[in-house]
Structures are given as structure tokens and as C-alpha cells.
NUPAGU-195332 format. One record per residue: residue in three letters; residue number from 1; x, y, z of N, C-alpha, C in turn. Coordinates in steps of 0.02 Angstrom, whole numbers, always signed. Layout:
N
{"ALA"; NUM; {X; Y; Z}; {X; Y; Z}; {X; Y; Z}}
...
//
This chain:
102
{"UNK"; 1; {+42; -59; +0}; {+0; +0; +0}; {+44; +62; +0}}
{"UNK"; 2; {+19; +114; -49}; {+69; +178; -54}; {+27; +231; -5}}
{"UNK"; 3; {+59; +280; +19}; {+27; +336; +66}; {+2; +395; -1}}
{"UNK"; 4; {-59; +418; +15}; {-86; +476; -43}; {-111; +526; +16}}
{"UNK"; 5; {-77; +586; +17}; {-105; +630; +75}; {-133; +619; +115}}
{"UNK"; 6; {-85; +586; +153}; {-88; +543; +231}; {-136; +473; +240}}
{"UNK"; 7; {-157; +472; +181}; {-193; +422; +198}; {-159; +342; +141}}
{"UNK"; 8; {-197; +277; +175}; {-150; +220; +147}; {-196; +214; +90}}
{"UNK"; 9; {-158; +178; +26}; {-195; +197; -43}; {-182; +110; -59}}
{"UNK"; 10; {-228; +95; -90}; {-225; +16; -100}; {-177; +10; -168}}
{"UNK"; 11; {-117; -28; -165}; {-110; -39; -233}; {-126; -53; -287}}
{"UNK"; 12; {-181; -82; -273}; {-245; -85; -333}; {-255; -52; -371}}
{"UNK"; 13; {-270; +11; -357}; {-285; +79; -394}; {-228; +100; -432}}
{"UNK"; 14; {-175; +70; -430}; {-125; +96; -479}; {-90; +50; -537}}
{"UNK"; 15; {-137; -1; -546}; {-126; -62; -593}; {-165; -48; -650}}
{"UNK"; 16; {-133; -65; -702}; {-150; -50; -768}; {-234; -82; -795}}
{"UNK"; 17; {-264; -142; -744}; {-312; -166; -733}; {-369; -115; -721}}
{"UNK"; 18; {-355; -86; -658}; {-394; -40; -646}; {-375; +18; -680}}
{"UNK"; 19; {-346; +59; -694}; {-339; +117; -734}; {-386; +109; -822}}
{"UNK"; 20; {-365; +40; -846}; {-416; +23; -894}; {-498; +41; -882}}
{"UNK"; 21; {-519; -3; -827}; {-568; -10; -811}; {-590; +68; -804}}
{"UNK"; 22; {-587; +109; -765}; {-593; +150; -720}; {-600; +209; -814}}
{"UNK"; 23; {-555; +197; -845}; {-560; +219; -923}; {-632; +222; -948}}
{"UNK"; 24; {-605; +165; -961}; {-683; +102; -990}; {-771; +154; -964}}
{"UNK"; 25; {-755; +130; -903}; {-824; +146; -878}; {-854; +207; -852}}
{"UNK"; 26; {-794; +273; -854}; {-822; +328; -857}; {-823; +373; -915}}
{"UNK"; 27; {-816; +320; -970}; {-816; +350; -1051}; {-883; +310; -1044}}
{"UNK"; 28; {-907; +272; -1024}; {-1001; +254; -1033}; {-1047; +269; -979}}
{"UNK"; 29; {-1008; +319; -923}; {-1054; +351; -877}; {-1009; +416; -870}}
{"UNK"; 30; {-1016; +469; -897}; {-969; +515; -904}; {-1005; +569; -848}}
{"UNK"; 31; {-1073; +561; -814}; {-1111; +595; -752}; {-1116; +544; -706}}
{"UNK"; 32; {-1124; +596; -656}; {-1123; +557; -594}; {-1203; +533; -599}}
{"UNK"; 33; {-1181; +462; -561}; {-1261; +425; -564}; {-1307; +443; -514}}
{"UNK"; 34; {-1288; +482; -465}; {-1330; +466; -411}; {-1369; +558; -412}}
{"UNK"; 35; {-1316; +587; -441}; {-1344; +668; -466}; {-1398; +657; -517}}
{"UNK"; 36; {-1376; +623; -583}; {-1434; +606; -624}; {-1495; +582; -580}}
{"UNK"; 37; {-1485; +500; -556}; {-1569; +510; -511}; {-1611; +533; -483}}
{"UNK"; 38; {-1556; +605; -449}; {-1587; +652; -420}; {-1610; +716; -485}}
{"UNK"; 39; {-1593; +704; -544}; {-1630; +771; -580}; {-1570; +803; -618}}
{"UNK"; 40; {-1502; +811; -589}; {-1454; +842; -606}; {-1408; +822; -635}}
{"UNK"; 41; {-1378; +860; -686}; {-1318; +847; -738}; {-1268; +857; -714}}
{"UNK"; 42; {-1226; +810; -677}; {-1164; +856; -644}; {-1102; +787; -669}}
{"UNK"; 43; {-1056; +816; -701}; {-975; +769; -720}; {-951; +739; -686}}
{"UNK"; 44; {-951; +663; -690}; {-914; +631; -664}; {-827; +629; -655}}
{"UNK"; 45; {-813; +638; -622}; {-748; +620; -599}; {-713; +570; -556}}
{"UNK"; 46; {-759; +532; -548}; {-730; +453; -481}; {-754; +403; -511}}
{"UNK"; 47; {-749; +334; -517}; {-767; +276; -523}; {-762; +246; -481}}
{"UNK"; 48; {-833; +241; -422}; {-826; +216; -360}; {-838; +136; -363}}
{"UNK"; 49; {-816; +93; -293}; {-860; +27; -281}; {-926; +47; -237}}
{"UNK"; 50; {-962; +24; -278}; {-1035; +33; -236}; {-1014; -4; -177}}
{"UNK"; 51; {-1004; -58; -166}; {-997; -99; -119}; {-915; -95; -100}}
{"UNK"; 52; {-872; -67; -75}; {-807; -52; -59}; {-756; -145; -52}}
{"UNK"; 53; {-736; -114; -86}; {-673; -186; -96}; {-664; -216; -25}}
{"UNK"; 54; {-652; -166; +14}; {-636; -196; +93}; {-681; -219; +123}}
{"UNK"; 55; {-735; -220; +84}; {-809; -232; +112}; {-825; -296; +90}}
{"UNK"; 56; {-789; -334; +32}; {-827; -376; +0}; {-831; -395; -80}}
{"UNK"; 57; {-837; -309; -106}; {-846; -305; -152}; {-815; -322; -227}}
{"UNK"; 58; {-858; -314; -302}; {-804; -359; -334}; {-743; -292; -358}}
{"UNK"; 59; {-696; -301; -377}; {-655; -238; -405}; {-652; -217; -488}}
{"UNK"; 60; {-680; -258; -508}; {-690; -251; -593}; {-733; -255; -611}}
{"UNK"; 61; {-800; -259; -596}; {-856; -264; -608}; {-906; -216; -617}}
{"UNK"; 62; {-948; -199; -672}; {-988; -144; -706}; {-1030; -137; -639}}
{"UNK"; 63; {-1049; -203; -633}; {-1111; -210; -590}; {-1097; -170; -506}}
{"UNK"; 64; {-1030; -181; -485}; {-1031; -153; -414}; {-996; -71; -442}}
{"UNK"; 65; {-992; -56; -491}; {-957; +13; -499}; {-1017; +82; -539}}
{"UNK"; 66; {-994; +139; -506}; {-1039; +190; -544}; {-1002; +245; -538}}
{"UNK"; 67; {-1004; +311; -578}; {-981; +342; -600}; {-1000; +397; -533}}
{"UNK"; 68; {-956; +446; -521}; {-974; +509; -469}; {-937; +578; -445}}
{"UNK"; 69; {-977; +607; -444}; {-950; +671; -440}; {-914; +686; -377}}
{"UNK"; 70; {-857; +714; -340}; {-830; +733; -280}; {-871; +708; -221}}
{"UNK"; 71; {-925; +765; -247}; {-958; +797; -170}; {-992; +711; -161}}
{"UNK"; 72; {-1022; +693; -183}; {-1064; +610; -184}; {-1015; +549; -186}}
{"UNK"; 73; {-961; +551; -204}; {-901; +517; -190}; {-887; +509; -94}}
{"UNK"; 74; {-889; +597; -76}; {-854; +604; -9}; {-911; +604; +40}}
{"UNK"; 75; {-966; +599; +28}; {-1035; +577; +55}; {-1036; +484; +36}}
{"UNK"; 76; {-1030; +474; +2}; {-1052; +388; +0}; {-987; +372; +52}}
{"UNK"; 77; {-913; +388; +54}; {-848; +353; +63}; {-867; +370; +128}}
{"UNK"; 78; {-893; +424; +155}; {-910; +434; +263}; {-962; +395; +285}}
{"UNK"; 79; {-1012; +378; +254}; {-1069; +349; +271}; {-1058; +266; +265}}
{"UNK"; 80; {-1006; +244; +218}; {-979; +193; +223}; {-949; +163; +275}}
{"UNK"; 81; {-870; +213; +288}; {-837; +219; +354}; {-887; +218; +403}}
{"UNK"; 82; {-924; +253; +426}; {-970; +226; +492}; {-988; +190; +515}}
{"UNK"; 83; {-1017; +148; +429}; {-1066; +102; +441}; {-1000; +20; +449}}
{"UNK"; 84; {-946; +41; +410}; {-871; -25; +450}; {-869; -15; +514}}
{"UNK"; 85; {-861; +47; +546}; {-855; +59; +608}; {-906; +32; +653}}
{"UNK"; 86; {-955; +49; +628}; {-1029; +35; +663}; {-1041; -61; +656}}
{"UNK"; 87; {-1003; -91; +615}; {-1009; -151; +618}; {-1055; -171; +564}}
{"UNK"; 88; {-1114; -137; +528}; {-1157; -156; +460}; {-1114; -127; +404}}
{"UNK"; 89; {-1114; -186; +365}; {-1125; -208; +276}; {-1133; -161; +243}}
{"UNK"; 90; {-1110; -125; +200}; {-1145; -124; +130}; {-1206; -162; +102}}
{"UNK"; 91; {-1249; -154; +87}; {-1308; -197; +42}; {-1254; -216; -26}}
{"UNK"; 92; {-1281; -271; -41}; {-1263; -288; -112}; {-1260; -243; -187}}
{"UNK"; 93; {-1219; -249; -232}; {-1236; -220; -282}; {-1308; -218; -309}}
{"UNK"; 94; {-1357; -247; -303}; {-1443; -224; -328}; {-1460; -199; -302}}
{"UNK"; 95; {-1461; -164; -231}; {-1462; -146; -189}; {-1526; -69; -231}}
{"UNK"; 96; {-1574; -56; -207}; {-1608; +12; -263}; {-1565; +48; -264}}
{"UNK"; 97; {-1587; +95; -337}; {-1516; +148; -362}; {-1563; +207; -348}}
{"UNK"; 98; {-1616; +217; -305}; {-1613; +265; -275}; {-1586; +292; -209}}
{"UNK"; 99; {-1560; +234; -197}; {-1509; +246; -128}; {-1469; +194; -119}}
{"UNK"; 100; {-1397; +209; -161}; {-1360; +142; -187}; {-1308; +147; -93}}
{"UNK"; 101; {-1298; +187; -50}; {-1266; +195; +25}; {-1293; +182; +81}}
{"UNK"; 102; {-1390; +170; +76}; {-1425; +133; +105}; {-1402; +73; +161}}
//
């Protein structure tokens, strides 16, 4: 694991695997998904795991990944953290996509 402004960064994220991927799938979701459901057009810039790798989740997969903007990035990634802390899961990738942090 490499350090990214103080914090530990999975080596994952820096493999040509994921950099593909992460390509791939915000050239076919180029808005954030969870702004669109809500009404709004706002640019994606993250390719999150719905379901967080440390959680479970798969790491290459369309199905556990969606496209997102900052602010909904740093809102899904705290509500996550809590909920490790707090001891509950993630829901699964089907999980409704009107509240994929549920």
C-alpha cells in the first residue's frame, strides 16, 4: 500500500487493470449517477465501488461500480466508514439505485 495525503492507498488503484477499467467505464457514464437520479447533470470524476473492496466487493465489475461526482463520492466514502465502524454491511450491488449507500 502507497501513502496519498496521509492516507494508505490500495495498490490496486494503480494497476494497469484498474486504470483500464476506471477508463472504460467513465467514457459510458461520463455523469455522476446518483446526481442524475436526483434530476441533475453534474461530471463525473470518480469511479466508485458501490460496495467497497474492503467490504466484500467485486473490483472489476460494471455491476458493483458507478460513475461520481466529488461531493457524492465524499458523502457515499463517510457513510460507508461509519457504517465499517458501526459493524453493518454495505447492501449488495442491486441494492435500489435510488439509494445505492442505504
Amino acid at each position: 500500500m502507497a501513502e496519498v495525503r496521509g492516507k494508505v492507498r490500495d495498490h490496486f488503484y494503480g494497476t494497469t487493470a484498474w486504470r483500464k477499467f476506471r477508463a472504460w467505464y467513465i467514457k459510458q457514464h461520463p455523469l455522476c449517477e446518483v446526481c442524475k437520479r436526483n434530476g441533475k447533470l453534474v461530471s463525473a470524476y470518480l469511479v466508485d465501488h458501490i460496495v467497497e473492496i474492503k467490504d466484500g466487493g467485486d473490483k472489476l465489475s460494471a455491476d458493483n461500480a458507478q460513475s461520481l461526482c466529488c461531493r457524492c463520492h465524499a458523502q457515499k466514502t463517510a457513510i460507508a466508514r461509519k457504517k465499517r465502524l458501526s459493524g453493518v454491511v454495505q447492501p449488495a450491488p442491486d441494492a435500489p439505485p435510488s439509494s445505492p449507500w442505504v
